[in-house]
N, C-alpha and C positions, 0 to 999 in steps of 0.2 A: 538648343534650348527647348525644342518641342519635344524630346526625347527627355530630358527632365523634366519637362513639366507632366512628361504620361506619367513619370518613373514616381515621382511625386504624390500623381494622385492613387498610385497602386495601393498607400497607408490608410486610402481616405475610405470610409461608408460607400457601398455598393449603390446607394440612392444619390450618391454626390458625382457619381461620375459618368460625362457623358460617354453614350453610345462609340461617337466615334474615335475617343479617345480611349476606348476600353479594346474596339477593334484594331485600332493601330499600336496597341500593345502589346495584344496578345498575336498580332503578325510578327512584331518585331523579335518577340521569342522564338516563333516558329521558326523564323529564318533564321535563328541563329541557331537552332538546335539544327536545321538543316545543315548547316553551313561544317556543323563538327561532322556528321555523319555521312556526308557523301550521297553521290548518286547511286552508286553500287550498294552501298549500308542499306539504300531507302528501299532499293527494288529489291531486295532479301525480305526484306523490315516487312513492305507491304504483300511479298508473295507468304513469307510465313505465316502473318496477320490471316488472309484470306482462307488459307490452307487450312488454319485454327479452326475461324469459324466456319467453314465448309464441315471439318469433324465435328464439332459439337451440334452442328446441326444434323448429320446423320447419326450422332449418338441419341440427339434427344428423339428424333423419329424412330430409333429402335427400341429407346425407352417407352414411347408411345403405344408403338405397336407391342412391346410386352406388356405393357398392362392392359392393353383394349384386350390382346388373348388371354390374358388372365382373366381379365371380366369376363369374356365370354364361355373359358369353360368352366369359372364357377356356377354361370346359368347352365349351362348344361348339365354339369355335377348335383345342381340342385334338381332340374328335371328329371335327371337317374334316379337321385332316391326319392322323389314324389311317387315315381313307376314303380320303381322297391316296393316301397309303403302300402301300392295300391296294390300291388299281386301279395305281396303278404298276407294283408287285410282280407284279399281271396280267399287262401287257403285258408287264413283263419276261420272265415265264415264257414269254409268247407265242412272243416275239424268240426267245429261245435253240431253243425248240422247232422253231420254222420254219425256222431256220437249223442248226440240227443234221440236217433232214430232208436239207434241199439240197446238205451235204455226204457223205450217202450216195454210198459209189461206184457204185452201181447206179441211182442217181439222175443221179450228175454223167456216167457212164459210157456209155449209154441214146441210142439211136437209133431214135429211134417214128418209125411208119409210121401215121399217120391213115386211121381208116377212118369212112364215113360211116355204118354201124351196128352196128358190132362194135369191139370196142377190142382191141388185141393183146394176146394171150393171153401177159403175163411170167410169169402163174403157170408157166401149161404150159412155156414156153421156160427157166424155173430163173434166170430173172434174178436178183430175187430170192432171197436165201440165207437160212438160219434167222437169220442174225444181222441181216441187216437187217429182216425179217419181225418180229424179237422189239424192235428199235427202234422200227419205227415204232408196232406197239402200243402201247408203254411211253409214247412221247409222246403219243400218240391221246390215250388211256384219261387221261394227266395234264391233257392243256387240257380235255377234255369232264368233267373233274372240276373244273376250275378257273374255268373260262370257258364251258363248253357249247357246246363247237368242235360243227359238224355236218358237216364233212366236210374233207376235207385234194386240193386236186386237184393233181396234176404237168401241165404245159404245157409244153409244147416248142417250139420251131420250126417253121414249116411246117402249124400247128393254122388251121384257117379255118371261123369258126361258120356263114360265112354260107351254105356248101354242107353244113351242118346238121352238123358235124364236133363232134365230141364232147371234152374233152380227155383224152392219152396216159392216164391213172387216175388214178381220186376214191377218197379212204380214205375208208371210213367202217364204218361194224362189219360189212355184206357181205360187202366188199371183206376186213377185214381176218381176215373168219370163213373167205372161201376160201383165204387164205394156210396158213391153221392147218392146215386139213383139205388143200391141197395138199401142204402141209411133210408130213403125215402116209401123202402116197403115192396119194392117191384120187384126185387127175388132173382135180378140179371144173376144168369151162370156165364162163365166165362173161362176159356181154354185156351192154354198157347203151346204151340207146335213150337219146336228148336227150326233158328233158320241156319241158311247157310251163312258160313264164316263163324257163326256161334262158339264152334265147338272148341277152338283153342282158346276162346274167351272162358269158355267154363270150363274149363282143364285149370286155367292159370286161378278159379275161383277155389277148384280144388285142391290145388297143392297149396292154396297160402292159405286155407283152413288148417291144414294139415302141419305147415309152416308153425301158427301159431301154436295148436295144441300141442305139435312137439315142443318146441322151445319157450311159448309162455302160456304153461296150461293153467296158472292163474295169475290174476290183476296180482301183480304188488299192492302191500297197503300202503305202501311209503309214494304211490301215486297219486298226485294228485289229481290227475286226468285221465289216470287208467293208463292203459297201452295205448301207446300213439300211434294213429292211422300211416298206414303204409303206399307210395304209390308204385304201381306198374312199371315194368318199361314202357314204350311205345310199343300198340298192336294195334291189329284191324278189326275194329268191331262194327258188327252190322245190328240195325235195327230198324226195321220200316217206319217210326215214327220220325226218323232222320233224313237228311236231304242224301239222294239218290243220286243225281245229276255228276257229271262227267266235270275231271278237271283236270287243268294241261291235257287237254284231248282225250284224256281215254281213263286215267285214272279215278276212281273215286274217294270223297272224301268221308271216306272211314277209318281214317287213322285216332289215335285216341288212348286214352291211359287212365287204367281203372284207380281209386280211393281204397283200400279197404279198410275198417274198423271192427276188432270182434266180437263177437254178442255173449256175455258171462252167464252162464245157469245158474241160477243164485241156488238152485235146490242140490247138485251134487259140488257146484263152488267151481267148474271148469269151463273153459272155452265149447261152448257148443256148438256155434256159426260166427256169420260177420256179414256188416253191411257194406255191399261192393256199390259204388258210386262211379259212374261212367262218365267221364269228360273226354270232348272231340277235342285233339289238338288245336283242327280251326277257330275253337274257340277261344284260347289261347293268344291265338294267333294274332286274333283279332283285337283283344284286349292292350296287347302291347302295340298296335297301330292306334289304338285310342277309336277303335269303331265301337258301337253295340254286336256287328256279326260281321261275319264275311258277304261278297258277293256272287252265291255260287248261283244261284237261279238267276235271271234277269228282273223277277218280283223282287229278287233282294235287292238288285242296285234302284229299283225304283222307291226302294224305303228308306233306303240310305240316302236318296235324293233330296225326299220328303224332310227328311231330320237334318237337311243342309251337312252331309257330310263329305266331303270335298276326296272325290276316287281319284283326282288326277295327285293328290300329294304326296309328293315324292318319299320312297320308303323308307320308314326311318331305322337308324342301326341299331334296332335292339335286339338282343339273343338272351333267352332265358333258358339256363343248363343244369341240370341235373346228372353230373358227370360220373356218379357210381352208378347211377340209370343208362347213361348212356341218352339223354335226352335233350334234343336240343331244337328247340323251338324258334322261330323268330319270321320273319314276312320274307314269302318266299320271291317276293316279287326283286328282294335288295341282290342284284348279282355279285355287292361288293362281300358280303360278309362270308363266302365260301373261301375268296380269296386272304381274307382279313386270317379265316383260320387257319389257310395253307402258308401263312407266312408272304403270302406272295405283293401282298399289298400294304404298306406300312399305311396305317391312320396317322393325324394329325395328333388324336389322343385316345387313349383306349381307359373307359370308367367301368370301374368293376363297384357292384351293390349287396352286398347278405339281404337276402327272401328269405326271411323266419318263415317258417312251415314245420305243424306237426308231425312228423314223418321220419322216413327212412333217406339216408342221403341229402346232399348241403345245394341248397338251390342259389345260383350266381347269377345276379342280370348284368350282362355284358352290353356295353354303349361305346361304336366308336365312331367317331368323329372325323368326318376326311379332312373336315380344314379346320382349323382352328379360326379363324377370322373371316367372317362374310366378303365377299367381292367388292361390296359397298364400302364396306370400312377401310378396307384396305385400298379400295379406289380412293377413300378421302387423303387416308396418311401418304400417301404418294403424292397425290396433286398440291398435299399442305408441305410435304418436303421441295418440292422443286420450287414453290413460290417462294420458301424460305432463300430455298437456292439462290434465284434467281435474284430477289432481294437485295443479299448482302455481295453478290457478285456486283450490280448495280453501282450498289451505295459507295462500294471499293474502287469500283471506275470513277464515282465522280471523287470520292476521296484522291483518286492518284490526279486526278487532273487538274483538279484544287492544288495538289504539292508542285507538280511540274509549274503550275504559274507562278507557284512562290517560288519555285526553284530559280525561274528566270527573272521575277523580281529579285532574288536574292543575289543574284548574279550580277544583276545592274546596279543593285546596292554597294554590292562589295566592288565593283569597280570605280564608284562617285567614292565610297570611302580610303579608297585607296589613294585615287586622285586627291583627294583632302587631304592625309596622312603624307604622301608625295609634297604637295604644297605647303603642307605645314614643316617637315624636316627643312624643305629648302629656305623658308624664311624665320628658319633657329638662329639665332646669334654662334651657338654653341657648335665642336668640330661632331657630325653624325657619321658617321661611314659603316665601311663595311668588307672585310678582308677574309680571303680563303685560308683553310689550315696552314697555307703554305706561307700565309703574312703578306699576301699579294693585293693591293690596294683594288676592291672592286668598287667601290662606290664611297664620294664624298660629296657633301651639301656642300651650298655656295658659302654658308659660314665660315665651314670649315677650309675652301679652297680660301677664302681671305684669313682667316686666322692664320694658316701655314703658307699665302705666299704662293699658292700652286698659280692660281686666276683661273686660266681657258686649258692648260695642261693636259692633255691626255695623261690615262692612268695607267697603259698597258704595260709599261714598263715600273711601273711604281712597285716599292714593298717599306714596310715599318720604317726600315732601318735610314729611310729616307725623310724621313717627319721626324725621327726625334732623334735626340745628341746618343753618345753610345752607351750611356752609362741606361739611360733609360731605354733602351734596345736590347741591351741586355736583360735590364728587370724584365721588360715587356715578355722576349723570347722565352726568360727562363723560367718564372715562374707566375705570370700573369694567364700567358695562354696555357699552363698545363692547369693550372687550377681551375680557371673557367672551365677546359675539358672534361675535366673530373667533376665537378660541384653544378656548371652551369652558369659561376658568375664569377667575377671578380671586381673589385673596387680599391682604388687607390689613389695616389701623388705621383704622377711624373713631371716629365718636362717636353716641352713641343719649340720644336724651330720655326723664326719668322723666316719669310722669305729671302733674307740675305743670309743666312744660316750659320748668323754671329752670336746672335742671341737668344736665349731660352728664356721662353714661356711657361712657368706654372700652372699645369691646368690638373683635373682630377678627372681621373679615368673610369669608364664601367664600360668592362666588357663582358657580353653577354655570347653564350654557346650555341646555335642552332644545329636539333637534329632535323630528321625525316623519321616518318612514322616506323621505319626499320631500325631506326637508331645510329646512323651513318651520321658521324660530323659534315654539315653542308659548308657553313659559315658561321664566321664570326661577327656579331655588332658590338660597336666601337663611338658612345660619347666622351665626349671631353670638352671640360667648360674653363677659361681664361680663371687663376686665382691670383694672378698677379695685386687687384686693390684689395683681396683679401690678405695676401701675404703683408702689404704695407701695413695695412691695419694690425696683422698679428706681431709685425713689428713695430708700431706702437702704441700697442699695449703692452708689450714686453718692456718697453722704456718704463713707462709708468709704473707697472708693477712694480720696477726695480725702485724707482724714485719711492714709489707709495712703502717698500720696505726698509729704505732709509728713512722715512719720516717717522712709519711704526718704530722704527728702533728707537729711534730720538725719543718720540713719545713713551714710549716706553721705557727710558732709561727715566726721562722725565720723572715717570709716573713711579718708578722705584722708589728714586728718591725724595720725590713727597711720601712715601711709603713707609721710608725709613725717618724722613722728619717728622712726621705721626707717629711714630714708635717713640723718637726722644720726645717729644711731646708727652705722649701716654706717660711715659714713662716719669718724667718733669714731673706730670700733675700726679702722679703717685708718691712720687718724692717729696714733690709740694703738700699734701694730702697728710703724708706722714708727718714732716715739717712741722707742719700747722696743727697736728693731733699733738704733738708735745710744745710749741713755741705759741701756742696759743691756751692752752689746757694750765701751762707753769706756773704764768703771771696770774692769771684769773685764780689758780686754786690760793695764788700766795695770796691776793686782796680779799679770797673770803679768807682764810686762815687769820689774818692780819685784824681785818673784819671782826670775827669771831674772840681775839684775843681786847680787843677797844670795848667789846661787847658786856664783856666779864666785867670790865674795868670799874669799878664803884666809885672811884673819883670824877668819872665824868658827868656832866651836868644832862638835863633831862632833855636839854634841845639836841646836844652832842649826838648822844644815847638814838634818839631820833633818826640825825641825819646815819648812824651805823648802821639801824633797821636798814634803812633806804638804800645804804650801801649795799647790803647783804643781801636784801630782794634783787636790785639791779642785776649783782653778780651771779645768780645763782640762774636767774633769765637769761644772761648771756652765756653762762656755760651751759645750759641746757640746748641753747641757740648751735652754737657752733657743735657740740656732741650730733644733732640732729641734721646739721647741715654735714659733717663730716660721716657719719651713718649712710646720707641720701646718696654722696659722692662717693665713698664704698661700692655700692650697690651698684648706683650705673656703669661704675668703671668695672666692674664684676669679681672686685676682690674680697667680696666678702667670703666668708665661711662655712657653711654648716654643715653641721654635726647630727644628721637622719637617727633616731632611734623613737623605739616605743616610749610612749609618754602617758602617764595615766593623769585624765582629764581631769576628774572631782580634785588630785592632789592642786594641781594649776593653778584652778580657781580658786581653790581654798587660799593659798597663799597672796592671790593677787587680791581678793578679797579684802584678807589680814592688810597689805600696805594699801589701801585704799581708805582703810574704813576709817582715819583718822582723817582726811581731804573729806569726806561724805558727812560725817558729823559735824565739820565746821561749815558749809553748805543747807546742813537740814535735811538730806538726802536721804530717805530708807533704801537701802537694800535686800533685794531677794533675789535667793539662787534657789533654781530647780536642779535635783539629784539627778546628777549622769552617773552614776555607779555605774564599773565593770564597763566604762567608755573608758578604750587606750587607743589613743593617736599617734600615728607617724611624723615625727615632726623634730624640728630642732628646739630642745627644750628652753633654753634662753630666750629664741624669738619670737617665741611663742608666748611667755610670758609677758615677752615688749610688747606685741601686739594686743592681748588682753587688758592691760594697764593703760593701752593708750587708747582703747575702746572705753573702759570704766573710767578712767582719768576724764574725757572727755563728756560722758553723760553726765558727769556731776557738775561740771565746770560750766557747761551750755543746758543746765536744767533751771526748771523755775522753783521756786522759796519752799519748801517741806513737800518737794516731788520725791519721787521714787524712779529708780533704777531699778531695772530686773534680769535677770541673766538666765536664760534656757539651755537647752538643746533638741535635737532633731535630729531623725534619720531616715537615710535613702538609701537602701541596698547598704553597701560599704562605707558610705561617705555620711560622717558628720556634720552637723552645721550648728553654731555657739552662735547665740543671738543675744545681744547687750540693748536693752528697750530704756528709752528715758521717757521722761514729760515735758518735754524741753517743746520749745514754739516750734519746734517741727521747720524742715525746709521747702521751699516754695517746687513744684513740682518741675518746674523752667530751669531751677538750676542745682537740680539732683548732679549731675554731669561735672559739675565745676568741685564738687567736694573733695574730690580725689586727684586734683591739681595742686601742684607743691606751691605754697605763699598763698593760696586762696581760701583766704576764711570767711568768704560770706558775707563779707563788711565788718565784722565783729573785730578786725583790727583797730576801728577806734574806737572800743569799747572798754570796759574796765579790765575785760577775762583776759587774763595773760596767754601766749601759743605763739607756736612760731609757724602754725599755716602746711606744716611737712608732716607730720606726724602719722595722718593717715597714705600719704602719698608712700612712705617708709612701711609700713601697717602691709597696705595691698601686695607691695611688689615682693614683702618680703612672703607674704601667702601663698602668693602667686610660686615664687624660687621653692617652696615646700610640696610644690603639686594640688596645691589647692585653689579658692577663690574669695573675692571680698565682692559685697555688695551694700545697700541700703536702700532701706525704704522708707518713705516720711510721709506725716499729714499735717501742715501747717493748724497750729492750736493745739495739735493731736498726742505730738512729739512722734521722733526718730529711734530706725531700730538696725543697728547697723550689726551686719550678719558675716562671717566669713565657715568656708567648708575644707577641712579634711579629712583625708582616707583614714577609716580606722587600722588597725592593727589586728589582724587575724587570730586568733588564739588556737581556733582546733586544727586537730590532726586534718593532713590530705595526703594524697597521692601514698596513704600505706603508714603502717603505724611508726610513730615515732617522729613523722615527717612535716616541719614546717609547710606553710602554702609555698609556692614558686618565687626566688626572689629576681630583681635585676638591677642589676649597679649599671647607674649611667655614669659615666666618666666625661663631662663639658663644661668646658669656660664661659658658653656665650650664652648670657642670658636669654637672646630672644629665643636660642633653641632649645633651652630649658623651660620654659612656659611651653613652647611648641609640645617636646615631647611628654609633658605631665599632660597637658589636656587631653593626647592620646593614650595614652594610659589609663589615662583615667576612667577611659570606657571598659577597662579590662579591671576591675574591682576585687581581683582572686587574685592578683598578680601585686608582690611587695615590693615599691621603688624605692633605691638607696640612691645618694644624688653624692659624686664628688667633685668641686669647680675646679681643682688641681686633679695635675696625675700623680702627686706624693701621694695627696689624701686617697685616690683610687690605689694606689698599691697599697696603703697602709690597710685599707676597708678587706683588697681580696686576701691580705694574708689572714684578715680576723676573722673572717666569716665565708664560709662554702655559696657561690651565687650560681645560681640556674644558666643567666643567661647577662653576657658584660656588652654594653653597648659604649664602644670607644668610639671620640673624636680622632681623626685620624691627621689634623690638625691643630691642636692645643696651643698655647701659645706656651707654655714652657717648656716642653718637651714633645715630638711630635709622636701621635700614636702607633706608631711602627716603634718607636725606642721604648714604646710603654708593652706593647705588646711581647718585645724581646726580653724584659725586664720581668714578666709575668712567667713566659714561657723558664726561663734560669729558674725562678726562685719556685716551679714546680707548684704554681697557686691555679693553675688552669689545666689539671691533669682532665678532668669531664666536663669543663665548663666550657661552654658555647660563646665563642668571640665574633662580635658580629663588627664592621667597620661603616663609620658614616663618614659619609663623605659628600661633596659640592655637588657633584653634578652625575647623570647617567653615561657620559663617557668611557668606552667600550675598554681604552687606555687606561683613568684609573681603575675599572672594574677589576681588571685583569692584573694589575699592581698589586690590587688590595689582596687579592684572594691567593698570587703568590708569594706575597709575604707570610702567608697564614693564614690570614683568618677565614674562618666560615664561612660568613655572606658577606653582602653588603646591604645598605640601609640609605639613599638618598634626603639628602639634609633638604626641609623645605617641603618633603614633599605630600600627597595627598591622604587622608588616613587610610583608606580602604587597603593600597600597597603595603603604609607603613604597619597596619595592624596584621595582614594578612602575614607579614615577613617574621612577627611574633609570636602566630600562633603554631607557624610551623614548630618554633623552637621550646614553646611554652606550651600545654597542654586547656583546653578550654575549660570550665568549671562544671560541664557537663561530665567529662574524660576523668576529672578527678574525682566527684560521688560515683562514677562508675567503679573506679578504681578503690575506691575507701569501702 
């Protein structure tokens, strides 16, 4: 019960259920999903679980650590080209510097005279003016701030090192201090000796003079910056305004690589010198470690101290190369990058940068990087993977130790539920057991040992064939236990021995097949439950039945034969009916006849004469009596006739009019008719006339002293509707309802007005049998307008020239389903009903006229519609026409009769419109299909 009432609340709102019944629910799953899966299942189950997440946590940590090195050599990549950018920006400065020199007019202007140790004195000769003097400073002072220029030399023409010839003048702060103090009037002369190491410096000043004039002896104009300055390879250049001092012990740093840019003579249009620009490598050097200078004296590292520049930081990988130079620059202190170029050393990443530079040769800042990932970072992603580690290692220990307790709950579950299950088979009424493939009895409850008689029996010798008689040992062997083999199950009727082994027991078997999870048949289980009080029961009910079929029959023969005394009966009152239309019709014509000749008579005297009127009224009331009651009994009994044709309306009333208007004149009655022109009715033209007569007959007769009658019409889609208005006292609204009951006139029986109370009762039904409807409406004082509606008659073409609307012949005897199916019809207003209450008249209608679609009773009372259908099909009247069959009931039996016999479809009598209409318009085309079609 606790176990339903969790299972119970498992439907209900998460807010409705308590705590501990939501915990002892979701155990109770647990354990039973345990229970399928096994110990072995579980400890795969939970090492593969573990296994899982052990890899995705070394995936996500390697995911980790890709993008942290990703991060990191995008910083790095981005610190390359800041360095790029900044040595660029170098040479840039360089270029414009150098080139700004060699467009001095005193530069481009200038005809030196080389001396072999004296340089000509411009100061003294005022070549130089304060503005060019205060240029060149300005640039000096900006590359030796930028770059650590050491000197700036002008060359000329005609300059030759090799007879020790010095070039025309070297800037450098000397040089540029005697310009100041000459500007200033003091007249300093000034002379420089060539030093040593010079002279292959001014060799290489001379051949790329010579360089250019041969190969560009003038500027393109297509330049827009002239010829672009050229650098050096690497040489040693000396110049005492530079540091002297000793490096790696003995070397000094005079290495360095000249600029040069060449000076245009505007007056012959050719190359006439250039300005050489001297950069120390160190300086270089130094730029890519991000110092201001190196530290070659000990006053330099004290200045570097001062500007917080940190000597001990580790040397960074950069190498800037000029490989058609043969130049390669970078901090000589990094011992890795010698090996990085011998291959010997794989970096972590290797960042290559373009240094735009005016020049000769493509300058590459190389950066390589030994680790891709700081110690830090990588000490974090470690210590974050093992805690992850460790983690879900944890969480999967206390996960397994959680399961093993459920395991062994669930173990002590399934042995109490076993025990219950044990308990509850032994106290079944019913036989439970349990028998090897071999049919060898291993196990029966105590039911079952009393049902079959065993009691305290040992089983070891038991099999089938000892519990049941041999007919059912057979069934059992032969095909009980191979089906369960096959299938899994079986179920049946045998029979079981009691323990004296005389007599069988009825009981019903299920046997069920157990495998092993390899699929080895183990055993078979075996219920069976006593049907002995059910077998008495099924026999009697079998009595009864039998009884209760002899009584149907009885009743049934019964009920035949009142069936057939209803028929002479029917039949009697039709006889009677006829009888009475001539044995009562005879006498009466002969007493007006007789009547009428008294009438003539001149001898009779005036009272006589009187009492003959009296006669003649009497008689002509009681043959109108019986005509109207013989009419009513027609009807009901459903022998009457008609005769469906087109009827044109204005003729009708004209004529009923005409015999009316002598009854209207003796009354005082005016009459008016409103024009129905070009109105034609479907209808039977005699009863049609009866019912107008007996509408106008009666407004004159129940109108008041010089009223008036009126006669209209009305239309609705297809359907007409002829309205007869009096001025008569109008009837009480309480018993509208009663006017169209046969014998009920309102009280006006004791009045003067002659009627025999049927007239309209005759009037409705015969409307009604035409497809139509009667009605009335009154206002007391007001006067009555009593209304009836039929379908017109269609005149224009459809469905294609030449071609009538769609028609259908009903063929039925029984009134009620002749009002039935006119009221359905009558929703279909494009569709012509022809009505026959025989099946003569329906043969004699299909031979005269082609019909779309014949809806036969398939029951008639003259002839049944299968002999009318055979009768049709002979006389070749239904070669296209659609025979549909109506019939009582949806009975699968007659459906299947009808449609073998022939016809089409079928049509259920009684039954709802939306079928009945739906089943016509299959056959009949809608009034939308036919203006499609016209």
């Amino acid at each position: 019960m606790e176990r339903q009432r969790i299972q119970r609340c498992g439907s209900l709102p998460m807010t409705k259920i308590s705590r501990s019944a939501l915990i002892s629910s979701l155990a109770d799953r647990l354990r039973r999903v345990l229970a399928r899966l096994g110990r072995r299942a579980l400890v795969i189950g939970f090492f593969s679980v573990w296994v899982m997440c052990v890899l995705l946590i070394v995936l996500d940590n390697r995911n980790s650590r890709a993008q942290a090195i990703a991060a990191n050599l995008n910083t790095y990549d981005a610190a390359t080209s800041a360095k790029a950018h900044e040595i660029s920006s170098l040479f840039a400065d360089l270029y414009v510097a150098t080139r700004t020199i060699s467009l001095l007019p005193a530069v481009r202007q200038v005809k030196p005279q080389n001396r072999r140790d004296k340089e000509e004195n411009m100061v003294a000769e005022g070549r130089f003016n304060r503005f060019d003097a205060n240029t060149v400073q300005q640039l000096y002072n900006h590359l030796a701030s930028q770059i650590s220029v050491s000197e700036i030399y002008l060359v000329y023409q005609g300059f030759d090192p090799r007879r020790g010839q010095v070039p025309f003048m070297a800037f450098d702060e000397l040089i540029l201090d005697t310009f100041k103090r000459n500007l200033k009037g003091e007249g300093i002369v000034w002379a420089d000796t060539p030093e040593q190491d010079e002279s292959s410096e001014y060799r290489y000043y001379a051949r790329q003079l010579q360089e250019f004039q041969l190969h560009q002896p003038r500027i393109p104009n297509d330049a827009p910056m002239g010829i672009p300055g050229v650098f050096s390879e690497l040489m040693r250049t000396c110049d005492n305004s530079q540091y002297t001092s000793r490096s790696q012990g003995s070397e000094q740093n005079a290495w360095g690589l000249t600029y040069t840019v060449p000076i245009f003579d505007n007056a012959n249009g050719k190359i006439s010198g250039l300005v050489a620009t001297v950069i120390l490598a160190n300086t270089l050097e130094a730029r890519l470690i991000g110092w201001p200078r190196l530290p070659i004296l000990d006053s330099d590292k004290q200045v570097l101290r001062r500007l917080q520049v940190d000597l001990e930081t580790p040397p960074v990988e950069y190498l800037l190369e000029n490989a058609s130079l043969g130049i390669r620059i970078y901090d000589r202190r990094n011992r890795a990058i010698p090996r990085y170029l011998a291959n010997t050393l794989q970096p972590a990443a290797h960042l290559q940068k373009s240094v735009v530079a005016v020049s000769n040769g493509e300058w590459i800042l190389h950066r390589w990087v030994a680790n891709a990932l700081p110690k830090e970072a990588l000490s974090e992603l470690t210590q974050a993977l093992w805690w992850r580690l460790g983690g879900v290692s944890g969480l999967m220990l206390v996960l397994w130790l959680g399961v093993m307790r459920v395991f062994v709950e669930q173990r002590k579950h399934t042995e109490e539920e076993r025990d219950r299950l044990i308990a509850i088979i032994e106290a079944a009424p019913d036989f439970i057991g349990m028998v090897d493939p071999d049919g060898k009895l291993l196990y029966v409850n105590q039911g079952g040992r009393t049902m079959s008689g065993l009691g305290d029996r040992v089983l070891n010798d038991l099999y089938i064939a000892d519990l049941h008689p041999h007919w059912a040992t057979e069934l059992i062997r032969g095909r009980s236990i191979p089906t369960a083999s096959r299938d899994g199950y079986w179920s049946g009727e045998v029979a079981l021995l009691d323990g004296s082994n005389d007599h069988e027991i009825p009981v019903s078997l299920i046997i069920l097949a157990h495998h092993d999870t390899q699929g080895t048949l183990r055993f078979f289980s075996m219920a069976m439950r006593d049907m002995s009080e059910r077998k008495q029961a099924e026999r009697q009910l079998q009595q009864i039945n039998e009884d209760l079929e002899v009584r149907v029959a009885q009743r049934t023969e019964s009920m035949q034969a009142a069936m057939k005394e209803a028929e002479r009966a029917n039949q009697a009152k039709s006889q009677f009916l006829a009888s009475m239309s001539h044995e009562l019709r005879t006498p009466m014509n002969a007493v007006l006849g007789f009547a009428q000749l008294m009438e003539v008579d001149a001898s009779l005297s005036s009272d006589n004469r009187d009492n003959v009127k009296e006669i003649m009224t009497a008689g002509r009331h009681l043959l109108d009596l019986i005509s109207e009651v013989l009419n009513l009994a027609k009807i009901e009994s459903g022998n009457i006739k008609l005769s469906m044709a087109p009827v044109p309306l204005n003729e009708i009333i004209d004529e009923c009019l005409v015999l009316v208007q002598t009854q209207a004149q003796a009354h005082g009655i005016h009459l008016e008719k409103a024009d129905c022109a070009h109105t034609v009715l479907r209808a039977d033209t005699v009863r049609l006339k009866q019912v107008l007569l007996n509408l106008l007959s009666n407004a004159i007769k129940y109108n008041r002293p010089d009223g008036c009658v009126k006669l209209h019409c009305t239309f609705d889609g297809m359907r007409a509707r002829i309205l007869v208005s009096d001025t008569g006292p109008g009837i009480p609204l309480n018993r509208i309802d009663e006017v169209f009951q046969p014998f009920n006139r309102l009280g006006a029986e004791s009045g003067a007005i002659e009627g025999t109370g049927i007239g309209l009762t005759i009037s409705r039904q015969l409307i009604e049998l035409m497809g139509g409807s009667m009605g009335v409406e009154s206002a007391v004082g007001v006067g009555s307008t009593f209304w009836f509606e039929l379908p017109q008659e269609r005149r224009q073409r459809a469905r294609g020239a030449g071609q009538m609307p769609p028609t259908i012949l009903c063929i039925e005897d029984n009134l009620h389903n002749l009002k039935q199916m006119s009221r359905l019809l009558g929703q279909r207003p494009h569709i012509h009903v022809q009505i026959a209450h025989t099946a003569g008249i329906g043969i004699q209608l299909a031979s005269e006229n082609r019909f779309d679609l014949i809806l036969l009773d398939i029951e008639l009372s003259e002839m049944d519609g299968f002999v009318v259908l055979n009768e049709l099909r002979e006389r070749n009247l239904i070669n296209n026409t659609k025979v549909i069959a109506m019939i009582q009931s949806d009975a699968e039996k007659d459906i299947e009769i009808a449609l073998a016999a022939g016809f089409n479809d079928t049509l259920i009598l009684q039954s709802e419109a939306e079928p009945f209409l739906n089943t016509i318009d299959r056959y009949i085309p809608s009034r939308s299909e036919i203006k499609h079609e016209c």
